[in-house]
N, C-alpha and C positions, 0 to 999 in steps of 0.2 A: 236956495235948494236945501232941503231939510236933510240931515246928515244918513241918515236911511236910504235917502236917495242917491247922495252921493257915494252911499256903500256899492250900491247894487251897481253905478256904473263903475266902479274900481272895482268888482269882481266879474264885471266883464271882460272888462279890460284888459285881466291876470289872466281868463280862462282865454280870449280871443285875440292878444295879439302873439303869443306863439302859435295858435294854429294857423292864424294868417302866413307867417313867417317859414312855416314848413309845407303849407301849402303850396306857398308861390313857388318857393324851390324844387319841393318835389315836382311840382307841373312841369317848372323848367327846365330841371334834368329830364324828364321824360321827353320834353321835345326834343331836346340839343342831340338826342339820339337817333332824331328822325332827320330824312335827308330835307323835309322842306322843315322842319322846326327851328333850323339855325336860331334866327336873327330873332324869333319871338320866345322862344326857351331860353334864350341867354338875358333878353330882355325881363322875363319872370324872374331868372336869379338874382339878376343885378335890383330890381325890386325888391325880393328877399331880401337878401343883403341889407338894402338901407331901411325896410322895416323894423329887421334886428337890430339894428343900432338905438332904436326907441325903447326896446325891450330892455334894454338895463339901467334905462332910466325911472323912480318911480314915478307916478302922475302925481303924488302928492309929498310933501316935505313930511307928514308924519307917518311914512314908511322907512326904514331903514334903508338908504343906499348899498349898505354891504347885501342885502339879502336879494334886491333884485339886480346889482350885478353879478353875483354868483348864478342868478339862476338864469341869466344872457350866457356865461359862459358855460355851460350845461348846453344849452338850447344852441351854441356854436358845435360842441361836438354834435351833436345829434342832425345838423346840416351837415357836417362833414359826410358823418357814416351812412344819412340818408344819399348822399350824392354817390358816395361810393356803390354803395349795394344796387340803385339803380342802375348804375353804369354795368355792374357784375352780371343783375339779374339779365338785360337785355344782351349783351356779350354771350353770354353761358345759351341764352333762348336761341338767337340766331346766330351763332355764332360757326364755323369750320375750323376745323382740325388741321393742320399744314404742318411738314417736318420742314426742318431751318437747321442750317451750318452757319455758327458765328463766325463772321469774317472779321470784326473788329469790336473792343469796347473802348469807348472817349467817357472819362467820366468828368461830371462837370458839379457843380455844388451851387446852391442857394444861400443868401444866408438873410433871416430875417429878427426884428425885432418886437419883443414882446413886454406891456407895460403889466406891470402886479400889482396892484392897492392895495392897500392896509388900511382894516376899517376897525373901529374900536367896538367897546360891545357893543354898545348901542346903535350900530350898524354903520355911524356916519364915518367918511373918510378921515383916513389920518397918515396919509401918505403913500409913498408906493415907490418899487423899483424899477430898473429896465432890464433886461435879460436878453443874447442874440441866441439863436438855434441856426443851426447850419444841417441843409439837408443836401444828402447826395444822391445825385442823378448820372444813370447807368445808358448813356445811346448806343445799342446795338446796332449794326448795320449786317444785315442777313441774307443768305442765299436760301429763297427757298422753295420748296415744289409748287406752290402757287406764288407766282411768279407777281402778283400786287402786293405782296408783303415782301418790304425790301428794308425797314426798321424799324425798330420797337423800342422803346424808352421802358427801366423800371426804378424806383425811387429804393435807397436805401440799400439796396444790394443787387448785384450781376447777377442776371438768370443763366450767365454759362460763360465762361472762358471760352478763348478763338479755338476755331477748329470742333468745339462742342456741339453735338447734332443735341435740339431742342425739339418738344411738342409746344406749335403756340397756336393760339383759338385767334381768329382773327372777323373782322365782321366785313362782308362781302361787300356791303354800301360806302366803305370809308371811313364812316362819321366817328365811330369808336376804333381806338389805338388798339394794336393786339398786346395780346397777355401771354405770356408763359401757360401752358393748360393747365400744371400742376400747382399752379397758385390760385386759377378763376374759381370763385364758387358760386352760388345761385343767385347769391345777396339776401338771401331770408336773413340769417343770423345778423347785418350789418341792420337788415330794416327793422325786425326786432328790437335790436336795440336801440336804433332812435326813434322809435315810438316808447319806450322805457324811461328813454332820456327827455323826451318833452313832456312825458307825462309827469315825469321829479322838478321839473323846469316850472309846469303849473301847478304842482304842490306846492312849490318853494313860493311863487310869488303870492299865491294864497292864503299861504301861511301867515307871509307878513301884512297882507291885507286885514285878515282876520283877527291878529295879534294885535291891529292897531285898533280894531275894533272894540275889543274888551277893555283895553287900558284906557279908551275913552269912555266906556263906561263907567270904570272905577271911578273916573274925576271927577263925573257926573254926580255920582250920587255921591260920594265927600261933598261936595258946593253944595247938593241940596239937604244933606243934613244941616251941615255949618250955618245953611241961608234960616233956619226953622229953629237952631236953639237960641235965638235969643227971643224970639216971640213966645215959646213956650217959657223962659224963665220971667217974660212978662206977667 
């Protein structure tokens, strides 16, 4: 395969497998919101999921590994905020209004581990740390005028102390947890930004696509000078 050829399919590769990767998820939050989407929206993400894990690999050894795993971790937040804002937008669309008296909060904590690499300039690895984060989890248990909202979980901080009368948006079908109202928003602003974020996602891996492209040029024509002066000093 002549090296032309194999440009154009490593720039597809860079343009189409983060949109693969935001598709399938995006799909599959949108189902996991419906009441028959269960099992096939959760099956889209977990797809997603192990798409991305390809994505911060490069297809070829003269790309810099730092460059396309930075641009995996880019393309993780932007699954994140995607997941989120859909859950927001469809909440915020169907969602009802209910007042809530907190009767109890239990808070519980996560705690997970994250690996860092260290990659040298010239992109390839050259080590890396571990790091734990610890998140904390708010279960409310609520008394409230619609009588199917009876608790609500919030990550990070308590939407109200016992005894605190709340406004919370809840969804009539189940399938979405309710929110506090004065925290739900549309999810415009989360969906914006992970289309912002996949689009730097597919700069980045382009970039080093392209970059490897030029610096093979250069070799190029060094070898073919170097191959031509000693015929001409003939």
């Amino acid at each position: 395969m002549r090296f032309s050829d194999r440009l154009g399919w490593h720039v597809t590769v860079a343009l189409g497998s983060p949109l693969l990767v935001m598709g399938l998820l995006a799909s599959g939050s949108y189902l996991t919101t419906r009441d028959s989407g269960g099992w096939p929206g959760t099956t889209l993400v977990v797809l997603g999921g192990l798409a991305w894990l390809f994505t911060i690999f490069p297809p070829s050894s003269r790309f810099g590994d730092g460059w396309f795993f930075a641009s995996g971790v880019v393309l993780m937040f932007a699954m994140f905020l995607a997941n989120k804002g859909i859950m927001d937008a469809e909440l915020h669309d169907r969602g009802f209004w209910t007042t809530c008296t907190v009767l109890s909060v239990a808070t519980r904590t996560t705690t997970s581990s994250h690996y860092t690499p260290s990659f040298s300039s010239d992109g390839t690895p050259s080590g890396g740390t571990w790091s734990d984060s610890t998140t904390y989890h708010y279960d409310h248990t609520l008394r409230c005028d619609a009588d199917q909202v009876r608790r609500m979980t919030t990550d990070g901080s308590p939407a109200g102390q016992e005894g605190q009368r709340l406004e919370v948006t809840y969804d009539p079908s189940g399938v979405i947890g309710p929110k506090p109202s004065d925290s739900l928003t549309d999810g415009v602003v989360k969906n914006v930004a992970a289309t912002a974020l996949t689009v730097l996602a597919i700069g980045v891996r382009l970039g080093s696509v392209l970059s490897s492209r030029r610096g093979r040029g250069k070799r190029v024509t060094l070898f073919s000078r170097r191959s031509r002066s000693p015929r001409g000093g003939g």
